[in-house]
N, CA and C atoms of all chains as a GROMACS GRO file, in nm:
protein
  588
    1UNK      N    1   5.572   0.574  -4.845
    1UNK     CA    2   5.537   0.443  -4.904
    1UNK      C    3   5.603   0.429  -5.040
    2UNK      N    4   5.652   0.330  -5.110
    2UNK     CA    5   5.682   0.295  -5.220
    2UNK      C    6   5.678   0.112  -5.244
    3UNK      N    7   5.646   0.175  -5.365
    3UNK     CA    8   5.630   0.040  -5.413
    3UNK      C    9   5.768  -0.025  -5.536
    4UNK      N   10   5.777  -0.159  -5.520
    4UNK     CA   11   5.888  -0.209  -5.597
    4UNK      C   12   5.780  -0.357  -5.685
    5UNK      N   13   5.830  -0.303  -5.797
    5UNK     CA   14   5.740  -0.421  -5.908
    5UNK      C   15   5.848  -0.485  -5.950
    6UNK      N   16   5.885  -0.616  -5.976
    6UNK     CA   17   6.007  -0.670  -6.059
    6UNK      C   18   5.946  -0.792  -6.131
    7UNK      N   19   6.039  -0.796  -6.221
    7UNK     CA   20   6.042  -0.948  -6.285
    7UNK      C   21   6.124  -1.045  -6.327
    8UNK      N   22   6.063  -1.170  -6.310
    8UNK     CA   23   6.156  -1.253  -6.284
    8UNK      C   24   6.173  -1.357  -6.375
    9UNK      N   25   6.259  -1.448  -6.446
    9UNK     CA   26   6.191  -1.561  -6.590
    9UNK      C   27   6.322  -1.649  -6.503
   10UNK      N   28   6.193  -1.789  -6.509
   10UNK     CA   29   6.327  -1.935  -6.501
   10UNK      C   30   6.294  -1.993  -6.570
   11UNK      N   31   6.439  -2.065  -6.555
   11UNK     CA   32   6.468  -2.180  -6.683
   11UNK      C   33   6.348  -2.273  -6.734
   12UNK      N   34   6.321  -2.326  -6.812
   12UNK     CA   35   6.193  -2.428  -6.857
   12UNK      C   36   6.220  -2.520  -6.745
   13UNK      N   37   6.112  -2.592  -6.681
   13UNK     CA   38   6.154  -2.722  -6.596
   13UNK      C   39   6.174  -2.631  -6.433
   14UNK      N   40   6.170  -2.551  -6.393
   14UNK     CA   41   6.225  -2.517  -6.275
   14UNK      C   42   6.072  -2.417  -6.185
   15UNK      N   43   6.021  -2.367  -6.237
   15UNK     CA   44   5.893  -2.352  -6.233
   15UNK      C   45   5.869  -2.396  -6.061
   16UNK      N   46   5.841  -2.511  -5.999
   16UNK     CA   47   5.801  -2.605  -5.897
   16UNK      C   48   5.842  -2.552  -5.830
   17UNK      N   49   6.029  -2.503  -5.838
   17UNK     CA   50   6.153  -2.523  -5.775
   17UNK      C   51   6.116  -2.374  -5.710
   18UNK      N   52   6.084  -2.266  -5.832
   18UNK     CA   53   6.123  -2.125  -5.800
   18UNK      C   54   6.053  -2.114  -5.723
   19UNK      N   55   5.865  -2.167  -5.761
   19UNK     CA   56   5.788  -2.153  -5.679
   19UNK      C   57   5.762  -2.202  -5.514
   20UNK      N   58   5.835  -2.263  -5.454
   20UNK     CA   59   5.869  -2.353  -5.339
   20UNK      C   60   5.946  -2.265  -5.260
   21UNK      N   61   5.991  -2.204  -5.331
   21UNK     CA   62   6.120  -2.092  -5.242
   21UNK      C   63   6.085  -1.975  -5.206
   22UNK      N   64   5.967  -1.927  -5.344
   22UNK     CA   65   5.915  -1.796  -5.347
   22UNK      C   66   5.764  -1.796  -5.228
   23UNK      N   67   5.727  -1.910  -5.216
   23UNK     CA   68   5.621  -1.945  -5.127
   23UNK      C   69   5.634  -1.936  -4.988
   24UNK      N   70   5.774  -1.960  -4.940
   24UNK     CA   71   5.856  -1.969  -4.819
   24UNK      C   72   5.920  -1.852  -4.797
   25UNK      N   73   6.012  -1.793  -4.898
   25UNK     CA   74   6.013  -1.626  -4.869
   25UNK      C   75   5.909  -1.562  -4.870
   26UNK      N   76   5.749  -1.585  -4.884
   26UNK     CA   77   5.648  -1.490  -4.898
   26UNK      C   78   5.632  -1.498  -4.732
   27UNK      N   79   5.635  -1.629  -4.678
   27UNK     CA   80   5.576  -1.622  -4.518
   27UNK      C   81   5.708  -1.570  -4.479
   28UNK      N   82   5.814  -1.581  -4.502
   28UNK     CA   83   5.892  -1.527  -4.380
   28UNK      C   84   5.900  -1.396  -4.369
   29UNK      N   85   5.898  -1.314  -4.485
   29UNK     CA   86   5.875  -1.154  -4.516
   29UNK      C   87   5.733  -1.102  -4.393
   30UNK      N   88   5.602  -1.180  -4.452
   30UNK     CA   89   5.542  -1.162  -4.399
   30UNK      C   90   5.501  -1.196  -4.201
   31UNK      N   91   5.623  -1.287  -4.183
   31UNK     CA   92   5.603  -1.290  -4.042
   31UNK      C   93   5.708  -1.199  -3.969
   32UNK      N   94   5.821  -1.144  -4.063
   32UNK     CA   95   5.947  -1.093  -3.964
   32UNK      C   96   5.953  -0.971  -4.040
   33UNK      N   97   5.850  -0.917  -4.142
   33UNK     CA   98   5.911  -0.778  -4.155
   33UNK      C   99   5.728  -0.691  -4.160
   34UNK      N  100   5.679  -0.695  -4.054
   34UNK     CA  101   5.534  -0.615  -4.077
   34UNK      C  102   5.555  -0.468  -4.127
   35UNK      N  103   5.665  -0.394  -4.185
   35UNK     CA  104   5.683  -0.317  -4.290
   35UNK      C  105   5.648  -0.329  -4.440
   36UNK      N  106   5.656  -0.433  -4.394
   36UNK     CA  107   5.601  -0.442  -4.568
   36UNK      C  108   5.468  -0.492  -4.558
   37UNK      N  109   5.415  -0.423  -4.663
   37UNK     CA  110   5.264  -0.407  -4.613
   37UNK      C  111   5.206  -0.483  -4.749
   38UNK      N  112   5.314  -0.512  -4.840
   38UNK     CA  113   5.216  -0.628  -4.961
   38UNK      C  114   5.419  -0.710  -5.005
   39UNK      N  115   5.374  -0.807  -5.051
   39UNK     CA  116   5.482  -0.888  -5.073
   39UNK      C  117   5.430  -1.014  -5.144
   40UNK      N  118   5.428  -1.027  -5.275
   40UNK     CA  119   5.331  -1.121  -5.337
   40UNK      C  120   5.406  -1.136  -5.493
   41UNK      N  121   5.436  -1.276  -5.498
   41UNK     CA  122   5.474  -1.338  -5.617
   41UNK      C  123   5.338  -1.420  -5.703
   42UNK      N  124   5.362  -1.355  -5.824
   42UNK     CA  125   5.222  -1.405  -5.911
   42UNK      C  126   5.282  -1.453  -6.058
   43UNK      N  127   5.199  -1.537  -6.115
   43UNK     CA  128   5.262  -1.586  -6.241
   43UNK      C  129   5.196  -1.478  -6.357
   44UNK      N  130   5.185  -1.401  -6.458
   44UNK     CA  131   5.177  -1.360  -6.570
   44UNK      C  132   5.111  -1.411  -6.620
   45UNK      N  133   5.020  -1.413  -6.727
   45UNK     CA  134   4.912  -1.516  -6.787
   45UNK      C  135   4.956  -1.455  -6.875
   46UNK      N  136   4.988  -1.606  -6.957
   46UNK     CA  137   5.038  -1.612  -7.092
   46UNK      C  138   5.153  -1.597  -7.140
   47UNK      N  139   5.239  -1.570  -7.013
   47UNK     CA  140   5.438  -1.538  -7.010
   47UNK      C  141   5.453  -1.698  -6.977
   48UNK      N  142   5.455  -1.815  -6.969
   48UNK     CA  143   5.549  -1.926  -6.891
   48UNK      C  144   5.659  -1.842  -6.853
   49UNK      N  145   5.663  -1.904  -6.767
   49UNK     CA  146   5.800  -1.896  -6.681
   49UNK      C  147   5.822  -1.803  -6.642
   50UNK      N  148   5.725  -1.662  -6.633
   50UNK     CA  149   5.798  -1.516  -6.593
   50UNK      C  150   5.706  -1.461  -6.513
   51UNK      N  151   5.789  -1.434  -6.402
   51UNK     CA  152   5.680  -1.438  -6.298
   51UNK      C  153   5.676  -1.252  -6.240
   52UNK      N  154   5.585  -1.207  -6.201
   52UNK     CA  155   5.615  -1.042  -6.155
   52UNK      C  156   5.559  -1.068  -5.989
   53UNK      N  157   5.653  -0.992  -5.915
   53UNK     CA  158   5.640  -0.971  -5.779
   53UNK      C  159   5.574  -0.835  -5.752
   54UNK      N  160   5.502  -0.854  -5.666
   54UNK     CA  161   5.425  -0.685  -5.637
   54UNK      C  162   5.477  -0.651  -5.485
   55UNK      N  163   5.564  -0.574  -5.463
   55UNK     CA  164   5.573  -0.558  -5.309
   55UNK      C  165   5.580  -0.364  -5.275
   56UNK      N  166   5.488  -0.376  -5.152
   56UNK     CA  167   5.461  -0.261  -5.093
   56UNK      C  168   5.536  -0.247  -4.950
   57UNK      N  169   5.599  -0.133  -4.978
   57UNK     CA  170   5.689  -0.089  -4.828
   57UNK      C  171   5.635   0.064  -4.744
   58UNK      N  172   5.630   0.015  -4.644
   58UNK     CA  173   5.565   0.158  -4.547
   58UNK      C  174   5.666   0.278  -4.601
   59UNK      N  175   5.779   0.242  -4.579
   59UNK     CA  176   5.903   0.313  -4.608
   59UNK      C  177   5.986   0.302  -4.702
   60UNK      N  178   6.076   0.415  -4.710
   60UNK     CA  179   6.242   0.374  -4.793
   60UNK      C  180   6.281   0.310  -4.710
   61UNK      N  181   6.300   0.371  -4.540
   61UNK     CA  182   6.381   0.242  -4.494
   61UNK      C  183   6.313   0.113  -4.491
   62UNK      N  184   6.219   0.076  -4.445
   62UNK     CA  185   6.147  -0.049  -4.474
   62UNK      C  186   6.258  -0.127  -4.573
   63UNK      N  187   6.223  -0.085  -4.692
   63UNK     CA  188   6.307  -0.132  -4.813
   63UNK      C  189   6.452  -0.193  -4.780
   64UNK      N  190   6.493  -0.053  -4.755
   64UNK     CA  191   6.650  -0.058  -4.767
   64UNK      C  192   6.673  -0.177  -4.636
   65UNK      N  193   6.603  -0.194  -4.510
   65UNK     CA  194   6.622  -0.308  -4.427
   65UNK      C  195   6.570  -0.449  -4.464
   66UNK      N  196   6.433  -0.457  -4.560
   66UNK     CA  197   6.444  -0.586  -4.639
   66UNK      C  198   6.552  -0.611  -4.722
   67UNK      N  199   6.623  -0.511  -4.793
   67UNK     CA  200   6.689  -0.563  -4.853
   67UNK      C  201   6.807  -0.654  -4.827
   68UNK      N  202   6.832  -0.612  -4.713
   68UNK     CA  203   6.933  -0.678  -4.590
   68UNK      C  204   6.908  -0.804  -4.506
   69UNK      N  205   6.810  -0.829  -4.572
   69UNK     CA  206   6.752  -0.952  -4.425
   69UNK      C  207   6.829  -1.083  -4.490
   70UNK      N  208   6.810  -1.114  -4.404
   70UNK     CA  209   6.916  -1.258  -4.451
   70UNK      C  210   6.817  -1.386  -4.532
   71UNK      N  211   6.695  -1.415  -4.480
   71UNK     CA  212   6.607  -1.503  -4.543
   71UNK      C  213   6.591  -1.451  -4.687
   72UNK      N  214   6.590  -1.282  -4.712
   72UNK     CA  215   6.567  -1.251  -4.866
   72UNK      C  216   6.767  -1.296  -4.909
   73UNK      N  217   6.841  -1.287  -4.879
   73UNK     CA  218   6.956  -1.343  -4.956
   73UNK      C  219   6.979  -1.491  -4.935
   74UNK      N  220   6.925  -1.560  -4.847
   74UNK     CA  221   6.879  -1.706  -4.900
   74UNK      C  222   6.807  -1.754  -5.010
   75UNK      N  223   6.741  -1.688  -4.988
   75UNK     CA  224   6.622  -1.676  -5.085
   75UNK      C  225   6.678  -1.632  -5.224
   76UNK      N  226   6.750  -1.587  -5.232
   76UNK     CA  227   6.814  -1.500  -5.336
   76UNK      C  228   6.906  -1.615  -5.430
   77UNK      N  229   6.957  -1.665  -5.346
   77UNK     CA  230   7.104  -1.802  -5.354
   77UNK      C  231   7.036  -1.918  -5.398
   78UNK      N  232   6.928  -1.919  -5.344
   78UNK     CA  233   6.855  -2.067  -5.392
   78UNK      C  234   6.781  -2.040  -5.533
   79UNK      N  235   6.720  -1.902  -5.545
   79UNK     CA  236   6.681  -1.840  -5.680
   79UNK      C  237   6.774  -1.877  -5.792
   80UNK      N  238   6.869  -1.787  -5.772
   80UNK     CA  239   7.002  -1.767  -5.840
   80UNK      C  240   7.024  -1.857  -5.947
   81UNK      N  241   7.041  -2.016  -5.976
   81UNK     CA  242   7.033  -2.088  -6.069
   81UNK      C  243   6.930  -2.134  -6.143
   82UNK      N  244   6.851  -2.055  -6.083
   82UNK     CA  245   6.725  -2.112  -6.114
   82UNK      C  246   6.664  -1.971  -6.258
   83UNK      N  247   6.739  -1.867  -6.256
   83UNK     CA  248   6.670  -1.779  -6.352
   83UNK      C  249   6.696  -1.760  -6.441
   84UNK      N  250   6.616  -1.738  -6.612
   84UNK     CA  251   6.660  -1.723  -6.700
   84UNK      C  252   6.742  -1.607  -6.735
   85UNK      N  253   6.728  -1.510  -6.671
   85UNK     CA  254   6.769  -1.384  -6.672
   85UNK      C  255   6.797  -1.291  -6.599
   86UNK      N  256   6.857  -1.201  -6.579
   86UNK     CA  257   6.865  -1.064  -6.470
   86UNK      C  258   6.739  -1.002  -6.442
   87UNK      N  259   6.707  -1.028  -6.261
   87UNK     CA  260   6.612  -0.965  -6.219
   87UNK      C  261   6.531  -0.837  -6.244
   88UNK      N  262   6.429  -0.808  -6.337
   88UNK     CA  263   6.382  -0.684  -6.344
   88UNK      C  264   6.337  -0.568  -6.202
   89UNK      N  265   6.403  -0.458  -6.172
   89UNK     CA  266   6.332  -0.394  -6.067
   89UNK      C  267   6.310  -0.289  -6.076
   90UNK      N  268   6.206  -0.212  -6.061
   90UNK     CA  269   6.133  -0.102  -6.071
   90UNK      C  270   6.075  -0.050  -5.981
   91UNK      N  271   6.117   0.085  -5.905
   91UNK     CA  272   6.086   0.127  -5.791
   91UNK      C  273   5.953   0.259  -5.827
   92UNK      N  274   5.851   0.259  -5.739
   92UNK     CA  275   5.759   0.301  -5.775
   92UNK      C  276   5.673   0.368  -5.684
   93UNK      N  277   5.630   0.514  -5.709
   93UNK     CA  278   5.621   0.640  -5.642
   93UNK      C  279   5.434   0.632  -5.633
   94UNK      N  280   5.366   0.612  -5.555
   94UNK     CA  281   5.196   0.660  -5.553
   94UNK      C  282   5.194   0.790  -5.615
   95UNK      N  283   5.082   0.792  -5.679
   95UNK     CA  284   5.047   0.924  -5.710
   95UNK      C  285   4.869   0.938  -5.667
   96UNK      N  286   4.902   1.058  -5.611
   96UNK     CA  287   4.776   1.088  -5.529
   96UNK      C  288   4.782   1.048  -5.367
   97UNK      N  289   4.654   0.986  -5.319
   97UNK     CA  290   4.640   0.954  -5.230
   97UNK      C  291   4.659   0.809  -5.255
   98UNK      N  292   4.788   0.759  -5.160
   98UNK     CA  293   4.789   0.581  -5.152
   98UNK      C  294   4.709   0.493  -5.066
   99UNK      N  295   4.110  -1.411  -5.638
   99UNK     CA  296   4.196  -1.290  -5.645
   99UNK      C  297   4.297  -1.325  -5.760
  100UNK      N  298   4.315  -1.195  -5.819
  100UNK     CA  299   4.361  -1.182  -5.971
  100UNK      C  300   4.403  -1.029  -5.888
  101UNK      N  301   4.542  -1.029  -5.957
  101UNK     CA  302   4.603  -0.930  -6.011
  101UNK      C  303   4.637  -0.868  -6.140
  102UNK      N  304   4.607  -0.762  -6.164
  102UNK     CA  305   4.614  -0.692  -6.298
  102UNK      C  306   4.742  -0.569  -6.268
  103UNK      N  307   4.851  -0.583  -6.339
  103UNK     CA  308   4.947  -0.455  -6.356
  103UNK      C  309   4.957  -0.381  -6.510
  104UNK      N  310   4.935  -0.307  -6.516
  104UNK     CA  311   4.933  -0.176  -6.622
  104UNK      C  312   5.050  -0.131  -6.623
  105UNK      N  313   5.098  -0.060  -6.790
  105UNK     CA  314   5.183   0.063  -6.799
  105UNK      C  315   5.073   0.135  -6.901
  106UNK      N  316   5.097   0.251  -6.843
  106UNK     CA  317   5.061   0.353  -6.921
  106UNK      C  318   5.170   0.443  -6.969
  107UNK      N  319   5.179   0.492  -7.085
  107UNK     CA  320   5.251   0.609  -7.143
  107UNK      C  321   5.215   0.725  -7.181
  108UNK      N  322   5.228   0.819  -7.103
  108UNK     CA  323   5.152   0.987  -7.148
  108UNK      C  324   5.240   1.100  -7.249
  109UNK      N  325   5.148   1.123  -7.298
  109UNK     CA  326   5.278   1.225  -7.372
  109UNK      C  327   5.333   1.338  -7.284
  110UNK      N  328   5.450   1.384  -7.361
  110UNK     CA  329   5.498   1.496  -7.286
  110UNK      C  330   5.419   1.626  -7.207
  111UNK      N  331   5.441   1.652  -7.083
  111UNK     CA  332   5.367   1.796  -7.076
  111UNK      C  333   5.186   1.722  -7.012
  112UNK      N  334   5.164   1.636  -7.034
  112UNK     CA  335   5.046   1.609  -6.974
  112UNK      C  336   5.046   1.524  -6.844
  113UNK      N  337   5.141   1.493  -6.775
  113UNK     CA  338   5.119   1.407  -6.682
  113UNK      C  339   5.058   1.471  -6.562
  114UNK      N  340   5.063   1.595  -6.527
  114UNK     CA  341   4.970   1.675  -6.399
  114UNK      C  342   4.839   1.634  -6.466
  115UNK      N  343   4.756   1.646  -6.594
  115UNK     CA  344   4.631   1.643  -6.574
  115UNK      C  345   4.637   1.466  -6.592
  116UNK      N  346   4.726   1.412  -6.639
  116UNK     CA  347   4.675   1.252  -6.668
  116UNK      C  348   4.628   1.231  -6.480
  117UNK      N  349   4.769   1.277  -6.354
  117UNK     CA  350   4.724   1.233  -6.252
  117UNK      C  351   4.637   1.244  -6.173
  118UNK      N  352   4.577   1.394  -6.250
  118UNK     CA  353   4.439   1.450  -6.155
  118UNK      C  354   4.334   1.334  -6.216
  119UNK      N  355   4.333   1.312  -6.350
  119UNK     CA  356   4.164   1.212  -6.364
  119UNK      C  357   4.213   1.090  -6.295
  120UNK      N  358   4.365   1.004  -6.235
  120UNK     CA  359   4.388   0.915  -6.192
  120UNK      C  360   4.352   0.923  -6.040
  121UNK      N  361   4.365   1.018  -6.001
  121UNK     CA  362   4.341   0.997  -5.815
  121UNK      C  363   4.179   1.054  -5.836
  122UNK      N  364   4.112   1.117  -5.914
  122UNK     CA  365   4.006   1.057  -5.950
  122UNK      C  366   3.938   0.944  -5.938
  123UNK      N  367   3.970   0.910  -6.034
  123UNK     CA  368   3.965   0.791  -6.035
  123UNK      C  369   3.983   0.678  -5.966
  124UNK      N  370   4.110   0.675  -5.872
  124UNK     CA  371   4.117   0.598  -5.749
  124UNK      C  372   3.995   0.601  -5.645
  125UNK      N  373   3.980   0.739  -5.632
  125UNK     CA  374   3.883   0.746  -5.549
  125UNK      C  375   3.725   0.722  -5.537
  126UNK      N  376   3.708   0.691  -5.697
  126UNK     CA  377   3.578   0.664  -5.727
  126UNK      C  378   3.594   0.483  -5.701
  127UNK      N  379   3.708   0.447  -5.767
  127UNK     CA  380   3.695   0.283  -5.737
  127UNK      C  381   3.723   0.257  -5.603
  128UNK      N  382   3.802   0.286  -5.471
  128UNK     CA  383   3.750   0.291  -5.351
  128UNK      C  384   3.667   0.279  -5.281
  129UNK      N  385   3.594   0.382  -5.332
  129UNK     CA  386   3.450   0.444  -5.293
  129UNK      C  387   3.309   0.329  -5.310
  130UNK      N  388   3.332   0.287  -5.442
  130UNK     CA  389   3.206   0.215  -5.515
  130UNK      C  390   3.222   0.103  -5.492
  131UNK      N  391   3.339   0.024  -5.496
  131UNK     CA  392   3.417  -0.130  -5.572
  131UNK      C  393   3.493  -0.194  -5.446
  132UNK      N  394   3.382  -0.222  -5.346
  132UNK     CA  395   3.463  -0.309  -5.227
  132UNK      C  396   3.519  -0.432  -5.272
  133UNK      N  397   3.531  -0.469  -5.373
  133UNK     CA  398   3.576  -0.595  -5.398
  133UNK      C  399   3.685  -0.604  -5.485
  134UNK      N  400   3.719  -0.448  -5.515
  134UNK     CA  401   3.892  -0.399  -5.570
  134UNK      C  402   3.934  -0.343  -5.428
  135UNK      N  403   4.026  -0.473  -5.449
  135UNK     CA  404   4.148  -0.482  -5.310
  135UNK      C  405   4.253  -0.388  -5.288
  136UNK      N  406   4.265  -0.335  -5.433
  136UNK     CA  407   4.418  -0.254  -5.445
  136UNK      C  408   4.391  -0.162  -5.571
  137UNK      N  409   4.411  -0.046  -5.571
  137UNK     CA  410   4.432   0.007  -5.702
  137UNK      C  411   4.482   0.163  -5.724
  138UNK      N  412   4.585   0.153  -5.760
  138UNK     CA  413   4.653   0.221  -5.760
  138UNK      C  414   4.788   0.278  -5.817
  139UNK      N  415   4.806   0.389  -5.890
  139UNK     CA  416   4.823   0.442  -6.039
  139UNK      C  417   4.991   0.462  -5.958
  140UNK      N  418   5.114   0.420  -5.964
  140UNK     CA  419   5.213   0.476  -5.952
  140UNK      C  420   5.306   0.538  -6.066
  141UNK      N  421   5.438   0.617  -6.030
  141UNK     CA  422   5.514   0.648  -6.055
  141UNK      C  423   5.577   0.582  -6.093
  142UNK      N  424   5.680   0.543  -6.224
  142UNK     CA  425   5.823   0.460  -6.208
  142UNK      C  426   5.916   0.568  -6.190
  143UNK      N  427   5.998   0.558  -6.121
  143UNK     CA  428   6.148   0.634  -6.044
  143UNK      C  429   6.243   0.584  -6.247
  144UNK      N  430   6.260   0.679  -6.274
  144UNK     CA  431   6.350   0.672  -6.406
  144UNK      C  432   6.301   0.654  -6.534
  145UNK      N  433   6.187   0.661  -6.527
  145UNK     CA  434   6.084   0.658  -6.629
  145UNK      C  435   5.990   0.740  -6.703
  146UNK      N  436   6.050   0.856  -6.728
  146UNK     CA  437   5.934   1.004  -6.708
  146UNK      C  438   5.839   0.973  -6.804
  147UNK      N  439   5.677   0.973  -6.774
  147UNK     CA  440   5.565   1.003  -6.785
  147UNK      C  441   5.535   0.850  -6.827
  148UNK      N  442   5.572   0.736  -6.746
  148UNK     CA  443   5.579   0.623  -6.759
  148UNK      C  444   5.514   0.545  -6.589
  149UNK      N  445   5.378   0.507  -6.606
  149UNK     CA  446   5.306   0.508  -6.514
  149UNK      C  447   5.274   0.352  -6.487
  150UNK      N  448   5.296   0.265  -6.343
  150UNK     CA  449   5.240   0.153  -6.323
  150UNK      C  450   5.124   0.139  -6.299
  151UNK      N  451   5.053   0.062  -6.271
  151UNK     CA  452   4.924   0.089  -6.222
  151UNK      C  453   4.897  -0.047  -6.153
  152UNK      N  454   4.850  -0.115  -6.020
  152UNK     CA  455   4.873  -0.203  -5.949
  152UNK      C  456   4.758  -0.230  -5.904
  153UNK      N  457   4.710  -0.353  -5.950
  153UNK     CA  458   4.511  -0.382  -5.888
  153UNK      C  459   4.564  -0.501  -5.878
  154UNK      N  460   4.425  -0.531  -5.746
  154UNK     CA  461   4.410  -0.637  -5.685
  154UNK      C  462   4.261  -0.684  -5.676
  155UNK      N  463   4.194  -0.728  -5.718
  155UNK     CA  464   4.057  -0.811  -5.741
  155UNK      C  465   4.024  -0.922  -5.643
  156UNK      N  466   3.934  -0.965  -5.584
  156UNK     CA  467   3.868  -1.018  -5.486
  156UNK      C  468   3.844  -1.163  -5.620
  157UNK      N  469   3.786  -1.121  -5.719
  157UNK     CA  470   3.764  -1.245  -5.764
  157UNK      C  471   3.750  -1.200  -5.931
  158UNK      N  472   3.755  -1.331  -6.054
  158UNK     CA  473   3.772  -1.289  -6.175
  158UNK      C  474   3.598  -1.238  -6.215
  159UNK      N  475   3.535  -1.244  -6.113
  159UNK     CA  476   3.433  -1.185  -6.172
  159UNK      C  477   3.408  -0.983  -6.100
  160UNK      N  478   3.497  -0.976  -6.024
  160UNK     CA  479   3.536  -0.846  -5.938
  160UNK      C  480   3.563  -0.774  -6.061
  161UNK      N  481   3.680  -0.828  -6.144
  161UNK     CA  482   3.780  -0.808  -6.241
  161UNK      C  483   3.694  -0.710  -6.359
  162UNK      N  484   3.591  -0.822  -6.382
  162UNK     CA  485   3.494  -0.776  -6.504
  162UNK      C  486   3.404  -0.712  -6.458
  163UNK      N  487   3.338  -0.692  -6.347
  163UNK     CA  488   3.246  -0.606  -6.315
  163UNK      C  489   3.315  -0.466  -6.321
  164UNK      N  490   3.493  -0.452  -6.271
  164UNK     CA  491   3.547  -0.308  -6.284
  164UNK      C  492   3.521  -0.244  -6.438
  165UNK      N  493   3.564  -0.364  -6.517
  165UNK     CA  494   3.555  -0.289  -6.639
  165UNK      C  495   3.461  -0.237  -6.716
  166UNK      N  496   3.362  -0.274  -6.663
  166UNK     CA  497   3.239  -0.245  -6.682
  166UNK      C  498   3.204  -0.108  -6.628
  167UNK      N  499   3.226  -0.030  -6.537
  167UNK     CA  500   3.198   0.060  -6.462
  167UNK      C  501   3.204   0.183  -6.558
  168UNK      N  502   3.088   0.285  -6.510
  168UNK     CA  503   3.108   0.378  -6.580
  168UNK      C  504   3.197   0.472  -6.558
  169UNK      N  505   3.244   0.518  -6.424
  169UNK     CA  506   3.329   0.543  -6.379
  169UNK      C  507   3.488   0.537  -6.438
  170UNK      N  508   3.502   0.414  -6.425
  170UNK     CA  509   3.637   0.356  -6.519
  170UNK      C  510   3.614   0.435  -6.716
  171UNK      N  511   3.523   0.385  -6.715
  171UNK     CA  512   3.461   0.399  -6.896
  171UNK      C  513   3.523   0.600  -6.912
  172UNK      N  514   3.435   0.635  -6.794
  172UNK     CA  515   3.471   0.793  -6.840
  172UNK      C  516   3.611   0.836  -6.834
  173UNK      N  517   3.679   0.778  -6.707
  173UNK     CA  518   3.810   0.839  -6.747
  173UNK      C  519   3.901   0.791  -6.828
  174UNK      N  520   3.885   0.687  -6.902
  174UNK     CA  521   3.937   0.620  -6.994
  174UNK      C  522   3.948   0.674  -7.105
  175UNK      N  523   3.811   0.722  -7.120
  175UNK     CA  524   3.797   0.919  -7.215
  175UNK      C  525   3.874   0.990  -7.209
  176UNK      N  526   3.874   1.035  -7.081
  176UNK     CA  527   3.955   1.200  -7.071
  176UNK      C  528   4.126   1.120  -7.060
  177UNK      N  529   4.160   1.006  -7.009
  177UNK     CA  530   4.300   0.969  -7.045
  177UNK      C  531   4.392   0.916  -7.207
  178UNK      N  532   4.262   0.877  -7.245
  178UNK     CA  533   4.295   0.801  -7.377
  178UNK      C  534   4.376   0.957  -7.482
  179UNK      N  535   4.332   1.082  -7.489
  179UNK     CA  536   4.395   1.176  -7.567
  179UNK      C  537   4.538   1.182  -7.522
  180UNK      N  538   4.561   1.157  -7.380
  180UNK     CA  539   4.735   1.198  -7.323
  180UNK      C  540   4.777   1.086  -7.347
  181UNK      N  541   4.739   0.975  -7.376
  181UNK     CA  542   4.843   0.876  -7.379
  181UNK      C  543   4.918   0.861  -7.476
  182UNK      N  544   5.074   0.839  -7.487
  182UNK     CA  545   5.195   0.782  -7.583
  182UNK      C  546   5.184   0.723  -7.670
  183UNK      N  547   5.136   0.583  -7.608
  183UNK     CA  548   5.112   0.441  -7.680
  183UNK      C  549   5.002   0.324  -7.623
  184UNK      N  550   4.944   0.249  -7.639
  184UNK     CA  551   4.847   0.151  -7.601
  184UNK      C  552   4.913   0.142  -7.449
  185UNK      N  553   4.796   0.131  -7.393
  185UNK     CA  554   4.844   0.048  -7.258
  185UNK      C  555   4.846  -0.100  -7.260
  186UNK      N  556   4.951  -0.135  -7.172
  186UNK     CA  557   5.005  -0.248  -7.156
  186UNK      C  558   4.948  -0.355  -7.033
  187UNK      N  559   4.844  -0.394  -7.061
  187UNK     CA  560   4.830  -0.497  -6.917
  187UNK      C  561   4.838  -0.640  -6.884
  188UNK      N  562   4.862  -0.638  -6.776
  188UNK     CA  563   4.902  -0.839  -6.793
  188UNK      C  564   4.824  -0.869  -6.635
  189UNK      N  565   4.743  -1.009  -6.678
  189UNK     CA  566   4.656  -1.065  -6.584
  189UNK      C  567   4.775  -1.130  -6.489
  190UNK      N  568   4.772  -1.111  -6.376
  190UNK     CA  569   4.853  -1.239  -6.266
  190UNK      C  570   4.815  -1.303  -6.158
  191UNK      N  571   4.847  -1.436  -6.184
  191UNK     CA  572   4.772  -1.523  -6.049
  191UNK      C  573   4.886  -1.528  -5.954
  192UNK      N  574   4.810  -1.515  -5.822
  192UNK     CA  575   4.908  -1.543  -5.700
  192UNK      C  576   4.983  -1.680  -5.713
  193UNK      N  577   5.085  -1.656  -5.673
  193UNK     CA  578   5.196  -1.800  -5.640
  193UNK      C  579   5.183  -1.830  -5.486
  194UNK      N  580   5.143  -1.971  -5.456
  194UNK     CA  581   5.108  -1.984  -5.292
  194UNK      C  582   5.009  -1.961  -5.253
  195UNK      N  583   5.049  -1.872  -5.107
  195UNK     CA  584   4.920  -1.834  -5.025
  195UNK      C  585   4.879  -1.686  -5.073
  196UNK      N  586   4.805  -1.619  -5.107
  196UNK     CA  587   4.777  -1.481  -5.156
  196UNK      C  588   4.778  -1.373  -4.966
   0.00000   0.00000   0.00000
């Protein structure tokens, strides 16, 4: 299992936009990849505009085959103008029992 | 449902006992706290002794009843001497459907 935390900041005004896309990649993850066992975009309280994703993968491969799916690089393309900055990602190990 | 993500920072040389009071600890909020959805102390991959920590709450009153716990209170004790620097936490609301 591993987990991947990232973060994300868009432009002022785009907010609606990111969120519309990120709402639609949440169902398609969740209908075409039952490997991933959490996949969830949340807003920050008290960041505007910067949003952190929490996603849980059964696997490395899990991962490494989301990373490939084509709806996440749609998803990616329609993002893309939309962010203030370079995607934060942080890959992340359970400790103990997960 | 509220999400809460943590960093913690341990000093050098203590992270075996920081993770023993943490899966501890997991296991007591498991155990007690059906209404913590998720919780759970990770690893960052490139980050040494640099710890996420990933909760999921049923509701903002779930949230405050955790912190309240004595459970939580005690190991907050035995972690507070290993830690680096303040921990870092940020409240997040789901985007969409949770």
């Amino acid at each position: 299992m591993v987990y991947v935390v990232a973060e994300l900041s868009v432009r002022p005004g785009t907010e609606a936009e990111f969120e519309a896309v990120a709402a639609e990649l949440m169902q398609e993850v969740r209908a075409r990849e039952p490997e991933v066992q959490l996949y969830q975009f949340t807003k920050i309280r008290g960041r505007d505009g910067v949003y952190r994703v929490i996603e849980r993968y059964a696997s490395e491969a899990a991962l490494e085959k989301h990373m490939a799916e084509p709806h996440l690089r749609a998803a990616m393309e329609k993002m893309g103008p939309l962010l203030a900055a370079r995607p934060q990602l942080e890959k992340c190990d359970p400790v103990g029992v997960a």
